[in-house]
N, C-alpha and C positions, 0 to 999 in steps of 0.2 A: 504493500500500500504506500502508497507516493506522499512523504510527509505532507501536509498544510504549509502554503507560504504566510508571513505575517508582513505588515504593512502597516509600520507606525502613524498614528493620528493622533498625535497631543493636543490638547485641546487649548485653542485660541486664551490666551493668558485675558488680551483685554476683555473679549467678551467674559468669560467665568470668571474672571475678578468681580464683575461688574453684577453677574448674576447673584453672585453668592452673600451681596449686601443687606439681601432681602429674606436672609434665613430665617427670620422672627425675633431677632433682638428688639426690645425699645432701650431705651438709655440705662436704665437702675439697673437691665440685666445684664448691658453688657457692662457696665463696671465691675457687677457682680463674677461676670467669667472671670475677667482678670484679677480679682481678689483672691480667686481660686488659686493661681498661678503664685501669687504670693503666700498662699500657706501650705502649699506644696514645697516652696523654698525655706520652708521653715523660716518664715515673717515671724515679729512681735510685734510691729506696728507700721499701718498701712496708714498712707495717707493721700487723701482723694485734696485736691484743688482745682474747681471749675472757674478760670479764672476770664472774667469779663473783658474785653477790650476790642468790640465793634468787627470787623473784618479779621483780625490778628486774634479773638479769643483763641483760647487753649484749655482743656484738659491732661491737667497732672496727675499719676498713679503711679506712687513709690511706696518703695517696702525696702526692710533693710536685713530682709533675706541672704542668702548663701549669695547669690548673683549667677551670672553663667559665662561659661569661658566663652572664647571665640568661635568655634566649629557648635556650641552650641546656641549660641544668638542667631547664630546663620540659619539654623538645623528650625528653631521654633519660629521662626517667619517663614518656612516651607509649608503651604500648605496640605495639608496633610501628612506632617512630621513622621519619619522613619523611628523616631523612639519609641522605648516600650515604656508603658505604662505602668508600675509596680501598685500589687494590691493596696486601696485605701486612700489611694493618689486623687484629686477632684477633676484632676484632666480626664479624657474621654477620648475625644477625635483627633487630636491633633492640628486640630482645624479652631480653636477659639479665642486665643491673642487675635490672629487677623480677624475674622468671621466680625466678630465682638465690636473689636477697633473698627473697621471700616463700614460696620452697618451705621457709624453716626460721623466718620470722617473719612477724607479722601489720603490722606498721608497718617500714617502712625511710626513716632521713632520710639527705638528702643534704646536703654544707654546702661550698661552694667560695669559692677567690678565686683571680683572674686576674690581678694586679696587687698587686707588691712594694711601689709608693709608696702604693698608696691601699689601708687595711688593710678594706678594705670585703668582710662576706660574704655568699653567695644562700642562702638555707637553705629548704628545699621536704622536704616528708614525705608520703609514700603508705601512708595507713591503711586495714587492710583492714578495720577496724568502721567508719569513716567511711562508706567505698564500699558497703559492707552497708548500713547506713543510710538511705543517702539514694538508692542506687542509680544513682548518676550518678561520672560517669569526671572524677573532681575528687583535686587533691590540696591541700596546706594550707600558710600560709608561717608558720611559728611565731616566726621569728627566732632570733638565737642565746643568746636565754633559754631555749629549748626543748631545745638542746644539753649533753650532760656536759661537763665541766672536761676532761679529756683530749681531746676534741674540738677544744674551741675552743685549747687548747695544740701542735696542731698547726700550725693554720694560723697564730698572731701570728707568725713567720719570712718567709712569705713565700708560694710559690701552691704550690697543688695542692687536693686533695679527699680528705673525709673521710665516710664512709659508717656508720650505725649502725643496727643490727639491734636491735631491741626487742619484748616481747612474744614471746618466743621459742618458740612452744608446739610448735613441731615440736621442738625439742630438748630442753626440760625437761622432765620428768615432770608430768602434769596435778592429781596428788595429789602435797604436799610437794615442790614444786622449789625447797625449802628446806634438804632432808634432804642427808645426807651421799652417797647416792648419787647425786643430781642433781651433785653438784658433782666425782666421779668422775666421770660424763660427760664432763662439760667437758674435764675432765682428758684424758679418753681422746679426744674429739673435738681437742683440741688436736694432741696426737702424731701421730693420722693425717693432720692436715692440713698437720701440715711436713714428713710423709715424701710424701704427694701432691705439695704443691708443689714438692718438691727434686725430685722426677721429673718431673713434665710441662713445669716453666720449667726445667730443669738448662743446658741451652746459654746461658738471658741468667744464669744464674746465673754461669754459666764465663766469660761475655764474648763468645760465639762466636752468639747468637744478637740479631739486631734492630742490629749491632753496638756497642752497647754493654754493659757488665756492669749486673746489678742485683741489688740488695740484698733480703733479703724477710727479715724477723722476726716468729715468731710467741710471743707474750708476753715479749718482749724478747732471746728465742734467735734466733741467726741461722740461718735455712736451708741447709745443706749441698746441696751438687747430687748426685743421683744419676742417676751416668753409665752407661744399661743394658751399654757396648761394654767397660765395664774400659780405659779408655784407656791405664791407667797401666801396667796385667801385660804384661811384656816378653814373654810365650810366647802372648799371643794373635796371631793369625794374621787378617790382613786379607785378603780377596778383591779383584780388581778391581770398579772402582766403576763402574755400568755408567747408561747416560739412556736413557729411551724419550722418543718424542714420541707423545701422547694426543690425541686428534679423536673427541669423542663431540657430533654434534648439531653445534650451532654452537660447542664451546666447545673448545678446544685449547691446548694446553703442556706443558710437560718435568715428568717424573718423573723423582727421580734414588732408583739403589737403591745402599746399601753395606751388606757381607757382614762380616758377623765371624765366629769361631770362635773361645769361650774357651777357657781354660787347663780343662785336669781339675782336680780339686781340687790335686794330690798337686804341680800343678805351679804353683798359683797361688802367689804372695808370701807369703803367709800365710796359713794356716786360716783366720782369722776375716774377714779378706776375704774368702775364698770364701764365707761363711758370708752377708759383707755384701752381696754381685753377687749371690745368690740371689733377694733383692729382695723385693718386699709379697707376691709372690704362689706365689715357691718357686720353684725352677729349672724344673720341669716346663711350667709354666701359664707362666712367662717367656719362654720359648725362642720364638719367631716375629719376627713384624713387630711393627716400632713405628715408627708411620706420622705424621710431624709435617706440621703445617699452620702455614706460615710459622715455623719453627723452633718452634714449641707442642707440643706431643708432647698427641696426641688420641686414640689407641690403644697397646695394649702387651701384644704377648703375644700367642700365636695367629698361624694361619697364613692366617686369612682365606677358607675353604676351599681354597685350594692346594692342602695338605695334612694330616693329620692329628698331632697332637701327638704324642711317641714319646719314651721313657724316653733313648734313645739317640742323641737328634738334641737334648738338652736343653741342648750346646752354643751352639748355634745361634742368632744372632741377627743381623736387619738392620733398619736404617732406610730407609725407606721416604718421600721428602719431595717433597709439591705446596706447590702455592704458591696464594692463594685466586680466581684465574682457573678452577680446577679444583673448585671447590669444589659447583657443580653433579654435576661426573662423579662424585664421591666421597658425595653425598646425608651431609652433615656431620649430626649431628644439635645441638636446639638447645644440648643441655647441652655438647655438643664432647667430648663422651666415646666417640663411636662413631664409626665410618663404615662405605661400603660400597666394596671395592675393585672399579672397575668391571671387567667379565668380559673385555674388551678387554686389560685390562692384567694381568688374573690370568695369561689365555695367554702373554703374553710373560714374564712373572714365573718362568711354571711350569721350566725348562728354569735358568735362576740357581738357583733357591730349592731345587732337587733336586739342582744340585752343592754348596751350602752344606751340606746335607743330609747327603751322604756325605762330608764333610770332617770334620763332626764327630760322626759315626758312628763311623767309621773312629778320629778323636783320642779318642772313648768307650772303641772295644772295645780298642784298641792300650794303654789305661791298665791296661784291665779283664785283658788277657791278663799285663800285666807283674807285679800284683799277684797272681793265678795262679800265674806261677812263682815267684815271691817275689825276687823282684830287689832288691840292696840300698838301690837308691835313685832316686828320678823322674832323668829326662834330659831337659831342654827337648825340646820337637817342632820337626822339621827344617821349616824355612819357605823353600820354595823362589820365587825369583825371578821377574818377571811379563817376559814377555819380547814382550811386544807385542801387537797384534791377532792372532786366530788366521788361516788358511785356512781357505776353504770347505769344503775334505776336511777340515782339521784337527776342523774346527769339528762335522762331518757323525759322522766316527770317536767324538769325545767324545760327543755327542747318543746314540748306539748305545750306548756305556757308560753313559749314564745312565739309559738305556731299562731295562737288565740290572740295574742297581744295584735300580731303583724294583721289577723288578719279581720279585728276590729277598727283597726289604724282604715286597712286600705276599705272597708265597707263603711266608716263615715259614723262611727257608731262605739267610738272608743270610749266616749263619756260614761253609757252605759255600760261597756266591758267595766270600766272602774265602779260603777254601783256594785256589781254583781261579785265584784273583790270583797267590796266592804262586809256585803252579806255571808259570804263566806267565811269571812276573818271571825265573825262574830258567831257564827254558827259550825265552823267545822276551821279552828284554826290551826290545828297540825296539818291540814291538808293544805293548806291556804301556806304554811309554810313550805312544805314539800315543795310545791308548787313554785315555791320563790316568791311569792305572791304578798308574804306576809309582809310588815309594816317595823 
């Protein structure tokens, strides 16, 4: 048999530069790519600068990480980098420095050093008029003449990398990004991206993720973490913390789930707390999974199709954490803003995520009824004790109840399912317990 001839077609640099700006970044995420990049360098503190100045603005992102030699500055401006990725790492495709950068600019320089005695720096820049140009997958070494003053003031201490966004035409206005509203933007882009960041890093913020803490400021403000669980409201109620083990294909490893149920408003710490745990996107659209990859919080919110969002279950919220062994079964996407919970693991999911469900259904209507009678004042919720692995009956009895629970919920007739609790509790309450049902 007459081997196959091959016939190279690489593909057109200016066009796919150009296509690939459109991969689904908005601003907060792709800073967030490259925040990744820095705690993968083992960063302790990152510092974001969106700095205003009309046609000439810039975005600054230093970190005072490890740095990267020469062969490797080059290597992570290739799109689609030939490095391997070691377990736990936040990178993914190889593809997110540029993808990141140039979905909100047309040039991004990079400028590092890897060595405290020798103040020596790499400085490389990926211009997308260059690549236009000349239509070849080339980048440019301009030195660090080429660099702002804040730049190169990062690096004379000592190593890490410093990243700068220029040409910013996805972010300023094309007429007048001069004017007073261009620089509103800014403004506005700023805030959203330290309320992003305090969410998706909040565990290395807390010290609880990658284990160490890390530091993130953006234009000289420090990031606060935003903790979806309320860790701190004494009346939230923890479920047990439950592991599946996943085998899709060839690729296998532990998911771990944990359950919360916060406070009702009337029982949170403070109004304005409650106000603050409602979150970017409102209590409603918050309540679900928030599903991290290697402590990164990559989803938030939503139930993943499990189940459907509900006025009443806006309680409700778990984490949901793989590790990136899993990162096939979960189809991560590149910006890491998404994923797909696989159907494997939705089934085992379904049967937790339906008593989380009625736990704070139940802490809704039980607030909602007290307000009703007008009762002089909240009473923390009774949090009862975990008291081991169930029985197979145990296990079989609650499964039946939450069969009856779902499917009062989806027939519009949940109210009465909770009468017919009460009468229970009152007339046959060891079964009412069995059941889970008890109070």
């Amino acid at each position: 048999m007459t081997p196959p001839k091959f016939e190279s077609i690489a593909p057109s640099a200016a066009r796919l530069t150009e296509s690939l700006r459109d991969i689904g970044y908005d601003f907060p995420a792709a800073v967030a790519d490259l925040v990744d990049n820095s705690v993968s360098a083992g960063a302790e503190h990152v510092d974001i600068l969106i700095e205003f100045s009309g046609p000439e603005s810039y975005v600054l992102i230093a970190d005072d990480g490890v740095g990267m030699s020469e062969s490797l500055l080059t290597e992570a401006l290739r799109y689609g980098t030939r490095r391997d990725y070691e377990q736990g790492e936040l990178g993914r495709y190889g593809l997110g420095l540029k993808t990141a950068s140039l979905s909100q600019c047309r040039a991004v320089t990079v400028a590092t050093r890897t060595s405290i005695k020798v103040p020596r720096l790499y400085v490389r820049t990926l211009d997308l008029d260059v690549i236009s140009e000349s239509d070849q997958w080339v980048v440019s070494k301009p030195g660090r003449e080429g660099l702002p003053q804040r730049a190169l003031a990062y690096l004379t201490e000592g190593t890490g990398t410093v990243i700068v966004w220029e040409k910013l035409d996805r972010v300023l206005p094309e007429r007048r990004p001069e004017g007073g509203w261009a620089r509103r933007r800014l403004e506005a882009m700023a805030k959203r991206t330290t309320e992003h960041l305090g969410m998706v890093f909040h565990r290395f913020l807390e010290g609880t993720g990658g284990g160490r803490r890390l530091v993130i400021t953006v234009n000289g403000e420090k990031v606060e973490s935003w903790n979806p669980f309320a860790p701190g409201e004494p009346a939230r109620t923890e479920l047990p913390s439950q592991r599946f083990e996943v085998t899709i294909g060839g690729l296998s490893g532990t998911v771990r789930l944990n359950r919360y149920v916060l406070p009702a408003k009337e029982h949170f710490s403070a109004p304005e707390q409650f106000e603050y745990m409602s979150g970017p996107l409102k209590w409603n659209r918050q309540q679900g999974l928030y599903i991290y990859r290697a402590d990164r919080l990559v989803q938030w919110g939503g139930w993943s199709g499990i189940r459907a969002i509900d006025e009443h279950t806006k309680l409700a919220r778990a984490s949901l954490d793989f590790d990136t062994d899993l990162d096939g079964a979960f189809n991560i996407n590149v910006a890491k803003v998404r994923v797909t919970v696989p159907v494997q693991l939705r089934q085992m999911l379904e049967r937790p995520i339906n008593e989380l469900c009625s736990r704070a259904d139940e802490a809704y209507r039980k607030t909602a009824r007290s307000t009703d009678k007008g009762t002089s004042g909240p009473s923390l919720p009774r949090q009862t004790a975990w008291r081991g692995p169930e029985s197979p009956e145990a296990a079989a009895m609650k499964d039946a109840a939450l069969a009856l629970r779902a499917a009062a919920m989806q027939a519009g007739e949940y109210a009465a399912f909770l009468r017919i609790v009460e009468v229970l509790e009152k007339e046959a309450p060891a079964v009412a317990q069995d059941l889970g049902l008890g109070t």
